[in-house]
N, C-alpha and C positions, 0 to 999 in steps of 0.2 A: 469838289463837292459843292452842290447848288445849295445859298445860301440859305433856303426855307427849309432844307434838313440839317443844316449845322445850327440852327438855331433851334431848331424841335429835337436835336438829341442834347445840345447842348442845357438845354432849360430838363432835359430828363436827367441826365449825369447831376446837376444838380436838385433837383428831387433826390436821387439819390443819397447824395451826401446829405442833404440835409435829413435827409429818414434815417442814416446812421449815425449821423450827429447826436439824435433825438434820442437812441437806442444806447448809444457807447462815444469814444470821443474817435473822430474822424482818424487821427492819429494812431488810431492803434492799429487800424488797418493798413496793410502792403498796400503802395498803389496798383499792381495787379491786379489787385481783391476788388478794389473801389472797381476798374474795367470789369471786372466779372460781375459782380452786384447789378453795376448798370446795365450792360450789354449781353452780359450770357447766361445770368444764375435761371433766367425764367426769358420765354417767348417777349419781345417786345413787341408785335403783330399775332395775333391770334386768329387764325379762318382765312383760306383762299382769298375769299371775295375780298376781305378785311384789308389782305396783302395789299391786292391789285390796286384796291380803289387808293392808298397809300404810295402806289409806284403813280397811278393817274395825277393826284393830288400834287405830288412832288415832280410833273413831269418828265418821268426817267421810261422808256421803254425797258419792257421785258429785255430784250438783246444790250441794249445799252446796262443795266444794272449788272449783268451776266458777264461782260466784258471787263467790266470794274472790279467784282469779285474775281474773276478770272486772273487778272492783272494782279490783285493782292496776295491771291497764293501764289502765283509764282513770284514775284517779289521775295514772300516770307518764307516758301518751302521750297523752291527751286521745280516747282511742277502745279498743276493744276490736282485737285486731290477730292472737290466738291462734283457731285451732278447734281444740278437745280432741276427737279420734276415737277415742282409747284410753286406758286408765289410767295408762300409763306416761308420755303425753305430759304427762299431766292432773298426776300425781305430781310430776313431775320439775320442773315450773314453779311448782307450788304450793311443791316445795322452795325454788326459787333465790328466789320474792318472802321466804318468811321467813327464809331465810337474811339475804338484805338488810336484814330489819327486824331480824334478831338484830348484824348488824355493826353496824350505825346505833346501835345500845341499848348494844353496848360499844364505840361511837365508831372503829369499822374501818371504815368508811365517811367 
Protein backbone atom coordinates (compact mmCIF):
# COMPACT_ATOMS: atom_id res chain seq x y z
CA UNK A 1 0.00 0.00 0.00
CA UNK A 2 1.61 3.41 -1.11
CA UNK A 3 2.23 5.47 1.93
CA UNK A 4 -0.02 8.74 0.90
CA UNK A 5 -3.07 6.34 1.02
CA UNK A 6 -2.17 4.62 4.35
CA UNK A 7 -2.14 7.83 5.75
CA UNK A 8 -5.36 9.37 4.21
CA UNK A 9 -7.38 6.30 5.13
CA UNK A 10 -5.58 6.02 8.15
CA UNK A 11 -6.34 9.82 9.53
CA UNK A 12 -10.05 8.91 8.10
CA UNK A 13 -10.55 5.48 10.39
CA UNK A 14 -9.60 7.96 12.82
CA UNK A 15 -12.17 10.74 12.18
CA UNK A 16 -14.02 7.79 12.47
CA UNK A 17 -13.50 6.74 15.85
CA UNK A 18 -13.39 9.95 17.05
CA UNK A 19 -17.17 10.73 15.58
CA UNK A 20 -18.17 7.58 17.51
CA UNK A 21 -16.31 8.59 20.48
CA UNK A 22 -18.19 11.84 20.36
CA UNK A 23 -21.73 9.80 19.77
CA UNK A 24 -21.24 6.64 22.25
CA UNK A 25 -17.83 5.13 23.84
CA UNK A 26 -15.72 3.65 21.08
CA UNK A 27 -15.93 0.40 23.10
CA UNK A 28 -19.05 -0.58 22.63
CA UNK A 29 -18.63 -1.09 19.14
CA UNK A 30 -17.33 -4.63 17.55
CA UNK A 31 -14.23 -3.92 15.83
CA UNK A 32 -16.03 -5.01 12.54
CA UNK A 33 -18.44 -2.25 13.02
CA UNK A 34 -15.55 0.48 13.55
CA UNK A 35 -14.20 -1.27 9.68
CA UNK A 36 -17.72 -0.76 8.42
CA UNK A 37 -18.50 2.79 9.87
CA UNK A 38 -15.15 3.63 8.34
CA UNK A 39 -14.87 1.74 4.99
CA UNK A 40 -18.31 0.70 4.00
CA UNK A 41 -21.47 2.15 5.84
CA UNK A 42 -21.32 5.12 3.04
CA UNK A 43 -19.32 5.84 -0.47
CA UNK A 44 -15.72 7.01 0.63
CA UNK A 45 -15.32 8.66 -3.18
CA UNK A 46 -18.35 10.01 -4.57
CA UNK A 47 -18.48 10.62 -8.74
CA UNK A 48 -16.44 9.07 -11.56
CA UNK A 49 -14.30 11.86 -12.25
CA UNK A 50 -13.86 12.17 -8.14
CA UNK A 51 -12.58 8.53 -8.35
CA UNK A 52 -10.20 8.91 -11.00
CA UNK A 53 -8.71 12.07 -10.05
CA UNK A 54 -8.11 10.02 -6.47
CA UNK A 55 -6.44 6.89 -8.37
CA UNK A 56 -4.27 10.09 -10.36
CA UNK A 57 -3.55 11.87 -6.94
CA UNK A 58 -2.40 8.44 -5.24
CA UNK A 59 -0.55 7.39 -8.47
CA UNK A 60 -2.26 3.90 -8.85
CA UNK A 61 -3.40 2.96 -12.55
CA UNK A 62 -6.64 1.83 -13.33
CA UNK A 63 -5.17 -1.93 -13.98
CA UNK A 64 -2.95 -1.70 -11.14
CA UNK A 65 -5.74 -0.85 -8.36
CA UNK A 66 -7.92 -3.72 -10.33
CA UNK A 67 -5.02 -6.26 -9.73
CA UNK A 68 -4.84 -5.45 -5.97
CA UNK A 69 -8.59 -5.84 -5.53
CA UNK A 70 -8.47 -8.67 -7.59
CA UNK A 71 -5.56 -10.22 -5.46
CA UNK A 72 -7.81 -9.56 -2.22
CA UNK A 73 -10.78 -11.53 -3.15
CA UNK A 74 -9.10 -14.11 -3.97
CA UNK A 75 -7.05 -14.14 -0.83
CA UNK A 76 -10.48 -13.67 1.09
CA UNK A 77 -13.11 -15.69 -1.10
CA UNK A 78 -11.04 -18.09 -2.96
CA UNK A 79 -12.25 -16.35 -6.49
CA UNK A 80 -12.62 -13.08 -7.98
CA UNK A 81 -16.42 -12.12 -7.35
CA UNK A 82 -16.24 -7.98 -8.21
CA UNK A 83 -16.52 -6.53 -11.89
CA UNK A 84 -15.08 -2.83 -11.78
CA UNK A 85 -17.20 -0.87 -14.56
CA UNK A 86 -16.30 2.46 -13.22
CA UNK A 87 -13.70 4.30 -10.99
CA UNK A 88 -15.80 4.77 -8.27
CA UNK A 89 -16.74 1.14 -7.79
CA UNK A 90 -13.12 0.34 -8.43
CA UNK A 91 -12.04 3.25 -5.65
CA UNK A 92 -14.46 2.41 -3.12
CA UNK A 93 -13.37 -1.38 -2.91
CA UNK A 94 -9.83 -0.70 -3.08
CA UNK A 95 -10.79 1.57 -0.15
CA UNK A 96 -12.70 -0.95 2.04
CA UNK A 97 -9.63 -3.97 1.31
CA UNK A 98 -7.07 -1.42 2.87
CA UNK A 99 -9.10 -0.08 5.26
CA UNK A 100 -9.26 -3.72 6.54
CA UNK A 101 -5.62 -4.23 6.28
CA UNK A 102 -5.15 -0.77 8.15
CA UNK A 103 -7.72 -2.24 11.19
CA UNK A 104 -5.78 -5.67 11.26
CA UNK A 105 -2.28 -3.60 11.64
CA UNK A 106 -3.77 -1.65 14.73
CA UNK A 107 -5.59 -4.79 15.80
CA UNK A 108 -9.44 -3.42 15.14
CA UNK A 109 -10.07 -6.26 13.33
Amino acid sequence: MKQSIKTELTEHLNDTIEYLDSKTLVESYLNDEIHYKAFNEDYYIIGYYNAEQWLIEHNLSVFEAISICNEFEIDNYGEIQTTFDNAEKLVNNLVYWYGYEICNELELN
